[in-house]
N, C-alpha and C positions, 0 to 999 in steps of 0.2 A: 514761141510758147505764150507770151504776153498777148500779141495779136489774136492769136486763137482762140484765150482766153477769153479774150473780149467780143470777140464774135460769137460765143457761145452764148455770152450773159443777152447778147442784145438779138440775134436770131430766134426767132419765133422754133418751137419744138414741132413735129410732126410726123405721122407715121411710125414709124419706127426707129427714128435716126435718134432716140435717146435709148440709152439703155442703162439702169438703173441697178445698181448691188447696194444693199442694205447688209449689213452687220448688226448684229445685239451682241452687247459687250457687258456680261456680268460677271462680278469679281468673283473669281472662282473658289476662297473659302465659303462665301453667302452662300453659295447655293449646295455646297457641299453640306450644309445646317440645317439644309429644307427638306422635310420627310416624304418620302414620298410614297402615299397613304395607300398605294395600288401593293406594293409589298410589303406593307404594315401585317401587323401579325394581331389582330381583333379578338377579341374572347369569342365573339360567333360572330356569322355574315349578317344575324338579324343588331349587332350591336351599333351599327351606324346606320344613318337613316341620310345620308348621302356622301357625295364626295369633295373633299374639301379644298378648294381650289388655293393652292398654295402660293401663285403668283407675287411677286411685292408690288403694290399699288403705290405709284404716284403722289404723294402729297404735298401741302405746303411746310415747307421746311426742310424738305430733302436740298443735296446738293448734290447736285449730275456734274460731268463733264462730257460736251458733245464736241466730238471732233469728226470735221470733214474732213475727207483725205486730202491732203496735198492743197487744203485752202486752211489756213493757219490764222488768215483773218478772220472767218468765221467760226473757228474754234473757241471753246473757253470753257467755262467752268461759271457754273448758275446757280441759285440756290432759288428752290422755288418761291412765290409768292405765296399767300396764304388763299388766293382764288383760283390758283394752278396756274397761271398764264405767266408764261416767259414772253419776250420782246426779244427775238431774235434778227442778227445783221440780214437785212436785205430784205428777207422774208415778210418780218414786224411779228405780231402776235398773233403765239398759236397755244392752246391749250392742251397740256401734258395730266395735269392734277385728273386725279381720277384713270390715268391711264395704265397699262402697265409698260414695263420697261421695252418690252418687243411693240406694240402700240406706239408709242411714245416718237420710239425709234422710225417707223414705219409715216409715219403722220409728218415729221420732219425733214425726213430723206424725199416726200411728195412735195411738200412746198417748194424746198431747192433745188425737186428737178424743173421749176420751170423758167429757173434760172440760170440752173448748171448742169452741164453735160457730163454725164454716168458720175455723180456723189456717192462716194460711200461713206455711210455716215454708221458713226456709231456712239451711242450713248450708255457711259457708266455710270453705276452709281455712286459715286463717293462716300459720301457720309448720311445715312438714312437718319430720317427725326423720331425724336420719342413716339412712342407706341403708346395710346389712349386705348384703355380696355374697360372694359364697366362688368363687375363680379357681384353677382346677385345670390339670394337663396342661403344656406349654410353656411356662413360665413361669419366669423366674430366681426367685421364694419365692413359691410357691403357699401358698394359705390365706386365711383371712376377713379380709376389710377394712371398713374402717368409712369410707364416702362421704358428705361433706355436699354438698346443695344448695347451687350457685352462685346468691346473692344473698340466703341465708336466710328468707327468708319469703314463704308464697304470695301475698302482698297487692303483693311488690315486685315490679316489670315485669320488674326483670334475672332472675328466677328461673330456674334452667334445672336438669335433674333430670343426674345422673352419668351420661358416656355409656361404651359400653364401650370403648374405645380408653383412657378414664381409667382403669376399673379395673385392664385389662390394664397399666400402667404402675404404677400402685399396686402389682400384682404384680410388679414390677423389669423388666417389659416381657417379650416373648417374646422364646424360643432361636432360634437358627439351624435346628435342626429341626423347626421349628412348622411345620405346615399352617393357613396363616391363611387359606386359601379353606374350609374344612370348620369353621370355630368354632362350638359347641353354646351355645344359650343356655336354660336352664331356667328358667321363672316357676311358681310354685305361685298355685293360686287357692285364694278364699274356702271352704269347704263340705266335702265330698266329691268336688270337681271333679276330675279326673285334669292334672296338671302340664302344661304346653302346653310344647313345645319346637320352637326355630325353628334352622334353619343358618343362618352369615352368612359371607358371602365379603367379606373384607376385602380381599383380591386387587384385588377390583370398586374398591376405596377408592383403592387405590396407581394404579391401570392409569385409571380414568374419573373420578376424584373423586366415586364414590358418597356421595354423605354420608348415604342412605335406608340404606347399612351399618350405619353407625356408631349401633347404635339407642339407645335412651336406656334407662336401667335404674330400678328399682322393686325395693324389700324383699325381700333372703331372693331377689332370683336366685343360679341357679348358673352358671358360665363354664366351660366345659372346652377344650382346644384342645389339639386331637391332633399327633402325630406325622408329617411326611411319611413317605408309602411311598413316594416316587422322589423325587431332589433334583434341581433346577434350576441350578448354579452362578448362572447370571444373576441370577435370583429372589432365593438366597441372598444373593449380595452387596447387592440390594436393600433387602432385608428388615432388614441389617444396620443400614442408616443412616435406619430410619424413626423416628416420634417415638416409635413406640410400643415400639420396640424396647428389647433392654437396652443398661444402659448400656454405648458401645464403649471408654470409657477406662481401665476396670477393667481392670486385671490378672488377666490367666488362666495358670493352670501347663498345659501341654500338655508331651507326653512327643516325643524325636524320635528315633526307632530305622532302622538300617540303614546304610546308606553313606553317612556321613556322620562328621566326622573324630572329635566328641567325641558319641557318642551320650547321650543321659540327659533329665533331666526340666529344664523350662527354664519362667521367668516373662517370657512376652511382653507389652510395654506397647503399650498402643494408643493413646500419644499422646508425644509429644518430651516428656521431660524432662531434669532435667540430669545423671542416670544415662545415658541416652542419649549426651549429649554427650561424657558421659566415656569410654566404650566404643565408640565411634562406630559404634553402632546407630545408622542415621534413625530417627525417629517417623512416626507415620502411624498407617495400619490393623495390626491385628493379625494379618497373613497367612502364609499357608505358606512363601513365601521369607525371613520377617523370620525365622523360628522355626528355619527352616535355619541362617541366617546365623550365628543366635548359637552352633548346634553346629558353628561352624569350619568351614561349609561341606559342599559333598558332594565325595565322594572321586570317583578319577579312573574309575572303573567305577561310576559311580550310573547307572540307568537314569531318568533324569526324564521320561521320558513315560509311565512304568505307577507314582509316587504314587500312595500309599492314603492318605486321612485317613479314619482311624476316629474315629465320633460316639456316646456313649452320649445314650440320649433317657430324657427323664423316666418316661415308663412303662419303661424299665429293660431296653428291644428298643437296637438299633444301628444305625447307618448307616453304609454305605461308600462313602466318594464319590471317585472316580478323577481324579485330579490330572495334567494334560499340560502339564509347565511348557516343553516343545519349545517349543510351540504360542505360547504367553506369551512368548516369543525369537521364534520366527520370522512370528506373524501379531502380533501383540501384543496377544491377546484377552485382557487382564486380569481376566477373571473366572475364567479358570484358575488365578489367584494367591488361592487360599480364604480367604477371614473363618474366623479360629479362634476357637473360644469352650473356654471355663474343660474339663478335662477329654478334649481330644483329643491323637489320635498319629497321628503324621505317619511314614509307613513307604516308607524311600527302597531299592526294589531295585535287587538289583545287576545288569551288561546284561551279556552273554557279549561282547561287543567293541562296542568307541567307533571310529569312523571316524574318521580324523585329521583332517578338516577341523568336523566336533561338535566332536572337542575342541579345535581352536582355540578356536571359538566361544564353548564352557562354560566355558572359562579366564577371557574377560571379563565371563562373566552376575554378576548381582549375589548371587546365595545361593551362587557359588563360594568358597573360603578365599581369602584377603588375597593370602597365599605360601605354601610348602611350603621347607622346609629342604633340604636336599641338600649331602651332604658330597663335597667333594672332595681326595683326596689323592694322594700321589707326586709326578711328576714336571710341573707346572703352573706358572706364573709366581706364582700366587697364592692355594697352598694352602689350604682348611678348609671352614668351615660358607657355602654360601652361599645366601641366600636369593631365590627363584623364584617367576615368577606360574605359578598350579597349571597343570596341565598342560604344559608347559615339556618339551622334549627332551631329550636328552640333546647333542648339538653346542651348544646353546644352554648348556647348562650349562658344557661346558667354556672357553667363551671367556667365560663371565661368571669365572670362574677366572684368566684373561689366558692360556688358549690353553696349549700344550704349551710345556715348557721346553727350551728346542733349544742343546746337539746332545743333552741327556740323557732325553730323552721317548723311549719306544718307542709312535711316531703311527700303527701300522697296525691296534692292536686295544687295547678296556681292558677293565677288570672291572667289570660290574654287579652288586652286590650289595643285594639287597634281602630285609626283615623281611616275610613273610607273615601273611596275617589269622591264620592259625592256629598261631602261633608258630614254623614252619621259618623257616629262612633260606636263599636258593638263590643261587645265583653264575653269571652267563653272561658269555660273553667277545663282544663288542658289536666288529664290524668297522667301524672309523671309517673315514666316509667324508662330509668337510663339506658337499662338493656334494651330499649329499640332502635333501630332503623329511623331515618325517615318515613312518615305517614301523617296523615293529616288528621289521626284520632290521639296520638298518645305523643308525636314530637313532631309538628307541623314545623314548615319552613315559612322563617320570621321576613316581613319588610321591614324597611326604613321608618325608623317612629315609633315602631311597636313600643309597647308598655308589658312588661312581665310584673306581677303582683306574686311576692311568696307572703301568703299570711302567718300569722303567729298558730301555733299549738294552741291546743285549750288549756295545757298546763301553764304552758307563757302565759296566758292571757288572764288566767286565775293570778298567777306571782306578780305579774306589771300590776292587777287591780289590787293587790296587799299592797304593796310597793304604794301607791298612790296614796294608799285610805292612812298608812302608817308613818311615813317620810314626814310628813308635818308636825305629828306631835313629839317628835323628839329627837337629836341627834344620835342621844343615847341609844334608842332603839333600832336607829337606822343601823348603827354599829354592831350591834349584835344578830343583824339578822334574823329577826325576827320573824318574819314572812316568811323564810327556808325552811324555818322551827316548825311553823304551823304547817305548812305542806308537807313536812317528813310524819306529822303527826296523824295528818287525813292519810296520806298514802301508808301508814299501819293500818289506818283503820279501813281500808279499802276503798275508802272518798272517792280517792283520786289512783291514777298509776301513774307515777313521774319514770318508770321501766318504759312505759310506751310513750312516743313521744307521738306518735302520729294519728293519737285515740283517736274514736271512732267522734 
């Protein structure tokens, strides 16, 4: 057997007097992990734009084991180089990297046979090396990542290769404006082969539990995931709370402009904490009504059925997505209450007229202000600053006041005076009249700041000017009331009517 052997190695090969069996030996959990995209279940035949060659490719880093049959000397156990080239006994160096396992195998089993008579060789893989992927497009930190094999080594059953739902999460998960039914998968092949590139609809993943989506990756892919051209609110808020998505408890700065009491740039938490508690923000999602709320609400002319939140996307285009918080009040479709993510503005227009029964309404919505201030002075039981649920009338205001101060109130008309958005100040005299409704001629609906003015009666204002001319000369006189004397004395004579108090 020895002699033979050795006549083999040193006997020139010829005709047909070698004959050659090859074996490929791969560990059969690996391959049981690898999809295979021919009985994949696709959203449509147009969703992939070719086929994705599954192969595991050769690297530096891997560790194979090649064994010759029945030559134990030339057996062992390799781990590649980083330029692919092993140094193999007898042969010397032959290059694997870049190759695939059947290749590999094939290329090795040729050298040997011009040394050895019918080799069969086969080569495992042992332990495969990290998996370098690069995640581009919709992603909270796009860039390369470096993915290890679940179970470490090709010999172990749990092996299973990184799928792309991992990577996309390894990228801090996708934006709100991702398009996750159009995501680009890139594979480069061995040679001069031109890059294979597959769509994948993750959509399919969320909506029917595709798992034939979710395909499993291999060295040196690329990930890109575009931008929607049209939003979904539905989707959106879907999309928000998947696993692959970004994280929703980070804190994002969004900006909130328009009718709204404190405009400016604001950090919305998208989870209770004890900041929270303290300011009594709820926790929860991070949405367009929380992000209002925190700017003290929308003022009393917000148009909340034409919201804009503007999106910047990663490719550096925008989104405009139309906000109808009505809708969110009157149907209660909470997908009009938007997932905000890091970088957006919330733009609340103003409406040419609020019907009075909206604003009741919007007084009690939850992104309305707490209270609104409202001063009231002159003649009231309970003069000053008093605080009001927004939207709030003006009769409403006076009797949180405690009502006209009787006989000294002049009850037929008062001053409204109110600070304008563009710094005028304007003044109307407001015919009080309790028995109405809201309307904007006899009990308008008040803002924050407003000024009420109740003036004195002319009877008041006749008794305060006795009062004045009389108080000085005497304590005595102040005592006896003097001034009532004289006004009981005109109102015989018909002067005056101290009976009316709201004379003409």
């Amino acid at each position: 057997m020895q002699a033979g052997f050795s006549r083999a190695m040193t006997r020139p090969v010829t005709g047909l007097t070698l004959l050659v069996f090859v074996a490929v030996s791969l560990p059969t959990p690996a391959l049981a992990q690898l999809p295979t995209l021919e009985n994949a279940s696709p959203v449509s035949d147009t969703s992939r734009s070719g086929q994705l060659e599954t192969d595991y490719i050769l690297g530096g880093g891997d560790r194979v084991f090649i064994d010759i049959f029945q030559v134990p000397q030339y057996s062992g156990e390799y781990q590649i180089p980083i330029d692919g080239v092993l140094y193999l006994p007898l042969i010397g160096a032959i290059r694997v990297g870049g190759s695939t396992l059947n290749q590999a195998t094939n290329a090795i089993s040729s050298a040997y046979g011009a040394f050895l008579k019918r080799p069969i060789t086969t080569v495992r893989l042992l332990s495969p090396r990290p998996l370098n992927v690069f995640v581009s497009g919709e992603v909270t930190s796009p860039g390369s990542f470096t993915l290890s094999l679940i179970g470490g080594a090709g010999d172990d059953p749990g092996v299973q290769y990184p799928t792309l739902t991992q990577a996309i999460t390894q990228a801090g998960g996708v934006t709100l404006a991702a398009d996750i039914s159009q995501i680009q998968l890139r594979r480069r092949l061995p040679g001069n082969v031109p890059e294979q590139v597959v769509t994948v609809n993750l959509q399919e993943l969320l909506q029917s539990g595709a798992q034939a989506q979710s395909l499993t990756l291999r060295d040196g892919d690329t990930i890109f995931i575009p931008s929607a051209t049209t939003v979904s609110l539905p989707e959106t808020r879907q999309l928000a709370t998947v696993g692959f998505a970004s994280d929703i408890s980070k804190p994002r700065t969004v900006a909130v402009v328009g009718e709204v009491n404190r405009p400016g740039s604001y950090i919305v938490l998208g989870v209770a904490t004890q900041d929270n508690a303290q300011t009594g923000i709820a926790g929860g999602l991070p949405t367009v009504t929380s992000a209002i709320q925190q700017a003290e609400g929308i003022k009393p002319l917000a148009d909340i059925r034409r919201i804009q939140l503007r999106r910047l996307t990663k490719t550096g285009g925008e989104q405009l997505i139309d906000v109808n918080l009505w809708e969110l009040l009157q149907t209660g479709d909470i997908s009009q209450d938007a997932i905000l993510q890091d970088g957006d503005t919330i733009i609340v227009p103003k409406s040419s007229d609020i019907l009075p029964a909206e604003a009741t309404e919007l007084a009690s919505a939850r992104f309305s202000p707490t209270t609104i201030g409202v001063s009231v002075i002159g003649e009231v039981e309970n003069p000053g600053i008093v605080q009001l649920p927004p939207n709030t009338p003006l009769n409403q205001a006076l009797l949180t006041a405690g009502g006209f101060d009787n006989p000294r109130a002049r009850r037929q008309a008062v001053d409204l005076v109110r600070l304008n958005p563009d710094g005028t100040v304007s003044k109307r005299q407001i015919p009080v009249n309790l028995a109405q409704g809201i309307n904007d001629e006899n009990n308008p609906i008040l803002r924050n700041n407003d000024i009420i003015v109740v003036s004195r009666s002319r009877t008041t204002g006749f008794l305060d000017t006795l009062n004045a001319v009389f108080s000085p000369a005497s304590a005595a006189l102040a005592f006896l009331s003097i001034p009532n004397r004289i006004a009981g004395i005109l109102d015989l004579l018909g002067i005056i009517n101290l009976d009316n108090d709201d004379d003409e």
